[in-house]
C-alpha positions in Angstrom: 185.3 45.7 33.3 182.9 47.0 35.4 184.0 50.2 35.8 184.2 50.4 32.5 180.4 49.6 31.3 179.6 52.0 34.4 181.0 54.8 32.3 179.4 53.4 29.0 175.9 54.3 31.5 176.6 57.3 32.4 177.3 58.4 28.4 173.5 58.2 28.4 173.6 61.3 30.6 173.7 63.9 27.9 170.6 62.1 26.5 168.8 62.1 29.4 169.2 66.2 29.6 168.2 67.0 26.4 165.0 64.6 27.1 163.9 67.0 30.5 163.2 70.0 27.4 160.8 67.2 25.3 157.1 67.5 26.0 156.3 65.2 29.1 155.7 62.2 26.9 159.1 62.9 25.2 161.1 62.7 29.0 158.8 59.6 30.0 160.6 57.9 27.1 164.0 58.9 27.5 163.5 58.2 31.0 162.5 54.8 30.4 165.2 54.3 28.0 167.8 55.2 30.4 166.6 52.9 32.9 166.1 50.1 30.3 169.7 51.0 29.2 171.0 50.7 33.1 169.2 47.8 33.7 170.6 45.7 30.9 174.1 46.8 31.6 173.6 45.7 35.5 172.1 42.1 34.2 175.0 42.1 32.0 177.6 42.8 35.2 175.9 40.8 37.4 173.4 38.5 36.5 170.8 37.3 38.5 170.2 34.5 36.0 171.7 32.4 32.9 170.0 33.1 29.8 170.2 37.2 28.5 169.6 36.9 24.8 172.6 37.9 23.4 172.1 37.9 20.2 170.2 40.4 20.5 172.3 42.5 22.8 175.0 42.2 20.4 172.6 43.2 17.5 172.0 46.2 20.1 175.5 47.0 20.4 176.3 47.2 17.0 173.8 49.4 15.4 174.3 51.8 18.9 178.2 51.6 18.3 177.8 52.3 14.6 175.1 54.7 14.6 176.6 56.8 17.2 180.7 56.2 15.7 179.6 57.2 12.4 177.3 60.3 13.2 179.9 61.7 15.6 182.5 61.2 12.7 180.2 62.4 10.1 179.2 65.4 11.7 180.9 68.6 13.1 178.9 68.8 15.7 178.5 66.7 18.9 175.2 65.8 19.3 174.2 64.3 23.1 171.6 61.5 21.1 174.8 60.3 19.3 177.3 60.5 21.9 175.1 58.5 24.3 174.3 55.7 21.5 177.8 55.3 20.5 179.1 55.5 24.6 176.9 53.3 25.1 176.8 50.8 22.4 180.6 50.2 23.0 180.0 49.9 26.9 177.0 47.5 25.7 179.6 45.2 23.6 182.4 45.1 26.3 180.1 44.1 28.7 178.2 41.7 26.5 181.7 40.2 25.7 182.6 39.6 29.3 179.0 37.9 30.2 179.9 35.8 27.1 183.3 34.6 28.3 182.1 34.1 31.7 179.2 32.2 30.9 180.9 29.8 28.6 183.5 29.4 31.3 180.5 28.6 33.9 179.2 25.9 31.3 182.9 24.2 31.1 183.3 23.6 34.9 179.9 22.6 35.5 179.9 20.3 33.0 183.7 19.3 34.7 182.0 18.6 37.9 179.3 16.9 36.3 181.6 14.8 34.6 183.7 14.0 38.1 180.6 13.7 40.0 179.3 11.2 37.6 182.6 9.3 37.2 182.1 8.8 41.4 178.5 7.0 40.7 176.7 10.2 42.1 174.5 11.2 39.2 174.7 14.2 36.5 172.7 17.7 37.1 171.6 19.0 34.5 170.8 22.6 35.7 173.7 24.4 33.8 175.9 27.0 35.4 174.7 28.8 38.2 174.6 32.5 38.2 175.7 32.8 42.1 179.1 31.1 40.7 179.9 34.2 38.4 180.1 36.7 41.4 
């Protein structure tokens, strides 16, 4: 899986070429994006902490995924601002999938060692899943 959203990052490379012939303000942007972009995908792989939003990384994934799908369908030619929103908003939803999984499979044993713990007369913690558990 990680290899995989890896790849989805490095779809944003195209992007990030046609930003270095913007205006400076134009390659500051795409710059940022990219690093944004990175940065989400590594919290997604390896989070530090519980709690990305993902609704709204799945809201992200789908309008990436669809916008860059249907443009590259749509259209004869390739453009690199569609072929990096549609690598990467399939990447994003793999990866967003996985963190999902994971989590909820971080909640159930806690809450199972809770549940044991409490059963023993030692009392319940009520800190969730930790993230160092994931990796």
């Amino acid at each position: 899986m990680r290899w995989y959203a890896y790849t989805g990052c490095l779809s944003v490379v195209p992007f990030v070429a046609e930003g270095f012939r913007l205006p400076w303000y134009g390659t500051t942007t795409v710059l940022a994006a990219a690093l944004a972009a990175w940065g989400l995908m590594a919290t997604l792989i390896r989070p530090a902490v519980a709690g990305v939003p993902l609704p709204a990384v799945w809201a992200a994934a789908g309008l990436l995924a669809l916008y860059g799908t249907g443009s590259l369908m749509l259209h004869s030619a390739v453009s690199a601002g569609a072929l990096a929103a549609g690598g990467y908003g399939w990447a994003l939803a793999v990866a967003a999938l996985s963190y999902q999984r994971r989590y909820r499979a971080a909640v159930r044993s806690a809450d199972a060692a809770s549940s044991s713990r409490s059963s023993g007369g030692a009392t319940a913690s009520a800190s969730g899943p930790r993230a160092s558990s994931w990796v």
